[in-house]
KEMI-853274 format. One record per residue (C-alpha): residue number from 0; x, y, z; residue in three letters. Coordinates in steps of 0.05 Angstrom, whole numbers, always signed. Each point is the difference from the previous one (the first is absolute). Layout:
BEGIN
kelum nr NUM	px X	py Y	pz Z	rest ALA
...
END
This chain:
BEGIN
kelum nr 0	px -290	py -407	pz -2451	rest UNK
kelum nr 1	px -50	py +47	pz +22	rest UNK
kelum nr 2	px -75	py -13	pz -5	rest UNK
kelum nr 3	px -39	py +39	pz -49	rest UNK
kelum nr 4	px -63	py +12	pz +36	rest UNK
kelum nr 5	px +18	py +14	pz +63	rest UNK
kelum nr 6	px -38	py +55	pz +48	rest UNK
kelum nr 7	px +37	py +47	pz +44	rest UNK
kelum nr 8	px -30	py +28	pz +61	rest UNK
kelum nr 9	px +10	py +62	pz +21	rest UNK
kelum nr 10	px -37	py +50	pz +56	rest UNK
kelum nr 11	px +9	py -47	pz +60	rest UNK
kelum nr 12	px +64	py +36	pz +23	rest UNK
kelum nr 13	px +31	py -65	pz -7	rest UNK
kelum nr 14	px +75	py -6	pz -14	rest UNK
kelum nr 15	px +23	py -28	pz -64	rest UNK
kelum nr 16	px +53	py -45	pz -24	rest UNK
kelum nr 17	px +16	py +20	pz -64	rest UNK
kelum nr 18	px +42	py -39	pz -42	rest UNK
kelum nr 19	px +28	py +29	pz -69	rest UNK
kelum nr 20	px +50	py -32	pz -47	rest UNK
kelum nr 21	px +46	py +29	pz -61	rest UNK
kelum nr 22	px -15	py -19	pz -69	rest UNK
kelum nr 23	px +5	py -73	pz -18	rest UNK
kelum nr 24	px +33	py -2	pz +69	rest UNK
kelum nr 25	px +61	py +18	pz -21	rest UNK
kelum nr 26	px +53	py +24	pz +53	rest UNK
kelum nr 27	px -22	py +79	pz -19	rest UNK
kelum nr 28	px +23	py +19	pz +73	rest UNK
kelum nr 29	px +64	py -39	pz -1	rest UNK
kelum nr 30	px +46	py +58	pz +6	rest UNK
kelum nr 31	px +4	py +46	pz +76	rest UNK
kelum nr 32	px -7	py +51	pz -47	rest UNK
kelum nr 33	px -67	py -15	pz -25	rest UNK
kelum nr 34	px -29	py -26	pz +75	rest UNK
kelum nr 35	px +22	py +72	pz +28	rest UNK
kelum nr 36	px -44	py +40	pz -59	rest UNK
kelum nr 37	px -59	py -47	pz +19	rest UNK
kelum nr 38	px +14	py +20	pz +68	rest UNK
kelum nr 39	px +4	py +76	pz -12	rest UNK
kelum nr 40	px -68	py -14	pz -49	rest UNK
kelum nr 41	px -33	py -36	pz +59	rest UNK
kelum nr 42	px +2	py +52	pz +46	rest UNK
kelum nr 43	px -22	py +55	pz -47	rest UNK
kelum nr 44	px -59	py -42	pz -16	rest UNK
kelum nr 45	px -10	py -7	pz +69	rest UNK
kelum nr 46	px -4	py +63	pz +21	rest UNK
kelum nr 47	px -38	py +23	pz -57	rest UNK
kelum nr 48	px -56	py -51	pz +8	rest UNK
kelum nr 49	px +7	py +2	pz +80	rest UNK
kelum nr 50	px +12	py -67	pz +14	rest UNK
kelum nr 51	px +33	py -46	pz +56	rest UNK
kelum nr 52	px +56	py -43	pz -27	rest UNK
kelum nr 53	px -5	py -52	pz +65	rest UNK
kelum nr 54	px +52	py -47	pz -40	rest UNK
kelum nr 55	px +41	py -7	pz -61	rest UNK
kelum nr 56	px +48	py -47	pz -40	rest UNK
kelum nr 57	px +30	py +22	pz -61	rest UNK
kelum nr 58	px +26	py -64	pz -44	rest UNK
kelum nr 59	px +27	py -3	pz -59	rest UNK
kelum nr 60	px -49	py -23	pz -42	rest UNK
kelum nr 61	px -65	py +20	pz +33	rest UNK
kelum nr 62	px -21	py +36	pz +66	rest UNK
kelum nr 63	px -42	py -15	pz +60	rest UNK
kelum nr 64	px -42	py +57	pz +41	rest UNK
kelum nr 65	px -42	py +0	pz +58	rest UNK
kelum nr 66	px -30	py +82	pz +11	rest UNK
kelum nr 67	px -64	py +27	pz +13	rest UNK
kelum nr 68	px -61	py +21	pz -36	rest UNK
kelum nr 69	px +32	py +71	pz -31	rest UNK
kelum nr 70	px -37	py +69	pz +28	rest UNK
kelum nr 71	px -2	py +21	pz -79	rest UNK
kelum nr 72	px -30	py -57	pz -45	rest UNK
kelum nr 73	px +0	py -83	pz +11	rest UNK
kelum nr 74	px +62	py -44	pz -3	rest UNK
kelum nr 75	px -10	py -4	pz -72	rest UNK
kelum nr 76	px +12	py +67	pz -17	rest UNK
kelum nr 77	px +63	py -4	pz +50	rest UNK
kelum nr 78	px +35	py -54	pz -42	rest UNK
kelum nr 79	px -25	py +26	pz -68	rest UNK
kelum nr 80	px +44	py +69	pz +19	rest UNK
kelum nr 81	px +51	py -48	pz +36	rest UNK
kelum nr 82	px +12	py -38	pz -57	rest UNK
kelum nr 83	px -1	py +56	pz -59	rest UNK
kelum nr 84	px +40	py +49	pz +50	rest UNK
kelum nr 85	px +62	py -54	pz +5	rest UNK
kelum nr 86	px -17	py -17	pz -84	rest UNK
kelum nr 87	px +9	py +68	pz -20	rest UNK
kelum nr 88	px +59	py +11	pz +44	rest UNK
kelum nr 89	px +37	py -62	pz -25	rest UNK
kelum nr 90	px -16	py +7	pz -73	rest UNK
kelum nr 91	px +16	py +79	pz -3	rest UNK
kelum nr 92	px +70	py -23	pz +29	rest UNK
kelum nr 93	px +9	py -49	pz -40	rest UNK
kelum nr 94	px -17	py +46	pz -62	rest UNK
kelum nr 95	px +52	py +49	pz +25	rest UNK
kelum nr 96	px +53	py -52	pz -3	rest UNK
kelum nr 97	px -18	py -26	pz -57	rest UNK
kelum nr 98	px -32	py +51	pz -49	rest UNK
kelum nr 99	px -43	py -35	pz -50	rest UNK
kelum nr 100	px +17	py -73	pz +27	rest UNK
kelum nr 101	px -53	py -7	pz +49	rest UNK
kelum nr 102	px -77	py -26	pz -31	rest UNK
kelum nr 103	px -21	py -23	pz +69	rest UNK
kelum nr 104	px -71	py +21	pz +24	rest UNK
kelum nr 105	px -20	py +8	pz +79	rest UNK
kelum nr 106	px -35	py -66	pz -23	rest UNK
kelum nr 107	px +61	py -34	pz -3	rest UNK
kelum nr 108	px +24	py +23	pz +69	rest UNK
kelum nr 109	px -52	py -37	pz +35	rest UNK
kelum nr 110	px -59	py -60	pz -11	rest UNK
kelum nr 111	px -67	py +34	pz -15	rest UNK
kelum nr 112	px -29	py -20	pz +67	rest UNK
kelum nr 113	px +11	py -15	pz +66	rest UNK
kelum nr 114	px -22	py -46	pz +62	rest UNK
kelum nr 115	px -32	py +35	pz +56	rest UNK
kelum nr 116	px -22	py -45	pz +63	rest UNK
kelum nr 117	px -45	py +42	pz +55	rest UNK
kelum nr 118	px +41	py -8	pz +71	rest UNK
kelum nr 119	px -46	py +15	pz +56	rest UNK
kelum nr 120	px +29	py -46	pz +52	rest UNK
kelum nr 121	px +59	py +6	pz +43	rest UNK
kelum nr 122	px +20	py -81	pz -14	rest UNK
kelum nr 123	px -5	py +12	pz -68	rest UNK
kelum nr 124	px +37	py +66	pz +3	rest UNK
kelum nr 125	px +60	py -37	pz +40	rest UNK
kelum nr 126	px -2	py -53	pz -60	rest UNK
kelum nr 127	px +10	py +48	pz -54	rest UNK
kelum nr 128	px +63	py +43	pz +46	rest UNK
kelum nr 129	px +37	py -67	pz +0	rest UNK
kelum nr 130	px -13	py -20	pz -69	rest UNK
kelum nr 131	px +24	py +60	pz -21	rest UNK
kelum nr 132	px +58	py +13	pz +39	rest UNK
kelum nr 133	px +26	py -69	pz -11	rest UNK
kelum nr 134	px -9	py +5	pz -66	rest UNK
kelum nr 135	px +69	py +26	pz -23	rest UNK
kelum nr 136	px +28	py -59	pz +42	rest UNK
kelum nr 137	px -33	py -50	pz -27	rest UNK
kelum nr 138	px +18	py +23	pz -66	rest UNK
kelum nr 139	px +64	py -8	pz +21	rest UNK
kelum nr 140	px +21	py +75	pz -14	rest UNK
kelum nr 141	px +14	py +10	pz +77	rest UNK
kelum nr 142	px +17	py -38	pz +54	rest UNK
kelum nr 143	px -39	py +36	pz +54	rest UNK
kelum nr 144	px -60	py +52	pz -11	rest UNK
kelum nr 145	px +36	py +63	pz +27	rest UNK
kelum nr 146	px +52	py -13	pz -55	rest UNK
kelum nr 147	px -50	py +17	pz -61	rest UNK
kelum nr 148	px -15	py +80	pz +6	rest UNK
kelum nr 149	px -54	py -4	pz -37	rest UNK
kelum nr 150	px -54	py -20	pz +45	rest UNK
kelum nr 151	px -33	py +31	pz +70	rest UNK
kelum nr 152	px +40	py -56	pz +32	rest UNK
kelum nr 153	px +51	py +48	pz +25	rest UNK
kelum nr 154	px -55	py +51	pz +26	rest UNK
kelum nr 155	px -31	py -46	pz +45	rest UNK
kelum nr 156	px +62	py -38	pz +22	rest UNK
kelum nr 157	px +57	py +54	pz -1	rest UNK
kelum nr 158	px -48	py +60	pz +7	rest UNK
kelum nr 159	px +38	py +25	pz -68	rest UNK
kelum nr 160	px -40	py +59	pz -38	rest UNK
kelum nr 161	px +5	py -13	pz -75	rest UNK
kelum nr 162	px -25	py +31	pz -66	rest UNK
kelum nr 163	px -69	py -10	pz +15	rest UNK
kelum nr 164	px -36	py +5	pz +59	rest UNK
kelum nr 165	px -30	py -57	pz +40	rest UNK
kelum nr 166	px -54	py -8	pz +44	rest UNK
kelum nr 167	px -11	py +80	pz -1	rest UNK
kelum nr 168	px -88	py -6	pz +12	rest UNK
kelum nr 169	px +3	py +79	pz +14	rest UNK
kelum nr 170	px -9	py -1	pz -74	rest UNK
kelum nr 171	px -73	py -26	pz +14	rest UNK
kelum nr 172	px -53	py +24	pz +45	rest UNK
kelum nr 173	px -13	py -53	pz +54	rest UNK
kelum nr 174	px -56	py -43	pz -14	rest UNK
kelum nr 175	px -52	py -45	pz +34	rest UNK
kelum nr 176	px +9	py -76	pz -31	rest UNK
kelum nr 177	px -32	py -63	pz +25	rest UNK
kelum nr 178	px +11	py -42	pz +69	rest UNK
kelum nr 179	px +34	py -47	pz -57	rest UNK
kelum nr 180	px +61	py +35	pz +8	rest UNK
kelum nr 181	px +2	py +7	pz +71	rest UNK
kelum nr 182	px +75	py +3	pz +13	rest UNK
kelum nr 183	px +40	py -41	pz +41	rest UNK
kelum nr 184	px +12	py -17	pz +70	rest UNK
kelum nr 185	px -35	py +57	pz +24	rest UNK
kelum nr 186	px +23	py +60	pz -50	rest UNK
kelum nr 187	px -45	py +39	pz -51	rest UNK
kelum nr 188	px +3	py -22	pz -69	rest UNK
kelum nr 189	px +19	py +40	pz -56	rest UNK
kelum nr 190	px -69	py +31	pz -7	rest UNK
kelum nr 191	px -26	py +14	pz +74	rest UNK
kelum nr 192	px -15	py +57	pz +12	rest UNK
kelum nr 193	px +38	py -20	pz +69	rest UNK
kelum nr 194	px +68	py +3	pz -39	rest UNK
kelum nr 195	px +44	py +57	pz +3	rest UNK
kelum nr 196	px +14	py +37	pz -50	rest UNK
kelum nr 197	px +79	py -1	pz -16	rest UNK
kelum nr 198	px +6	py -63	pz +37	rest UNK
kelum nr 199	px +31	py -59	pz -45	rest UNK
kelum nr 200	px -70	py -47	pz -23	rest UNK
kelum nr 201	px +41	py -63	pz -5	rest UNK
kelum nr 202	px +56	py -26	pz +40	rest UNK
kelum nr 203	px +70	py -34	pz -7	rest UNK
kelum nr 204	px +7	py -71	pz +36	rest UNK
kelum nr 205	px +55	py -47	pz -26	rest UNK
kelum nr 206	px -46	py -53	pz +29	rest UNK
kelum nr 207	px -41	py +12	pz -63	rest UNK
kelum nr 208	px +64	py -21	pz -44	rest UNK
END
């Protein structure tokens, strides 16, 4: 159950793990079907609102998102257009299959909010890559990550393009954050101003699974 008075923070450059779950958690992405629109919606939202999708995982009855403070607006305004863009998408479908039948609003497509928790760490960042791509395995829909296709498991293991695109920071101008970051073992993190642009911010290692 989310909390009611919650803050978010936004500004830091932080990433965010943003989880967001259908309405009454019902199984509202059960179908392939519906998982590839949210896909397709995903990536128009992220280009529109220039963001960095750095992981996904697309379940069936919620959805898990780590990206970037967007160029255009805050995370909030990214899953507002997220979540009515994928609404309106379903419901006008569902309309055209069903003329008259549907009374469904966008606000029973999704719960009203959603949980956002400020990354800014590389540990922390590993713990939310292998929560979410074990996820569909431990839900038992898969028996190994690179099974489920919807996820960024695939990109970082199999080097597989998809729908949307992932870890893509030429979206972003390069900014100066905090020694916090620092990277790892020697490299740049994901806002030096060492980094180079079109080089991948975050790195594969099965010895993180």
């Amino acid at each position: 159950m989310m909390r009611r008075n919650f803050k978010r923070y936004y500004g830091a450059d932080d990433l965010h793990f943003i989880t967001c779950s259908c309405y009454r958690r019902q199984p509202l992405l059960g179908s392939a079907e519906l998982r590839d629109l949210f896909l397709v919606v995903l990536e128009q939202v992220r280009r529109r609102y220039q963001f960095v999708v750095v992981e996904f995982v697309i379940m069936p009855e919620h959805i898990h998102l780590l990206i970037s403070e967007p160029g255009i607006g805050t995370p909030s305004t990214v899953m507002q257009a997220l979540k009515l863009g994928f609404a309106r998408r379903v419901l006008a479908e569902a309309r055209r299959r069903r003329p008259g039948r549907v009374e469904h609003s966008a606000q029973h497509i999704w719960q009203k909010r959603f949980y956002d928790f400020n990354v800014w760490t590389e540990h922390k960042r590993v713990e939310k890559l292998r929560y979410m791509h074990r996820n569909p395995v431990t839900r038992g829909l898969v028996a190994s990550p690179e099974l489920w296709r919807w996820s960024s498991f695939r990109f970082y293991f199999l080097g597989e393009a998809g729908v949307v695109r992932v870890n893509d920071w030429d979206v972003l101008k390069m900014k100066t954050r905090s020694p916090a970051w620092g990277g790892v073992g020697g490299m740049a993190g994901p806002f030096s101003k060492t980094a180079r642009r079109g080089a991948p911010l975050f790195w594969f290692s099965s010895d993180i699974y």
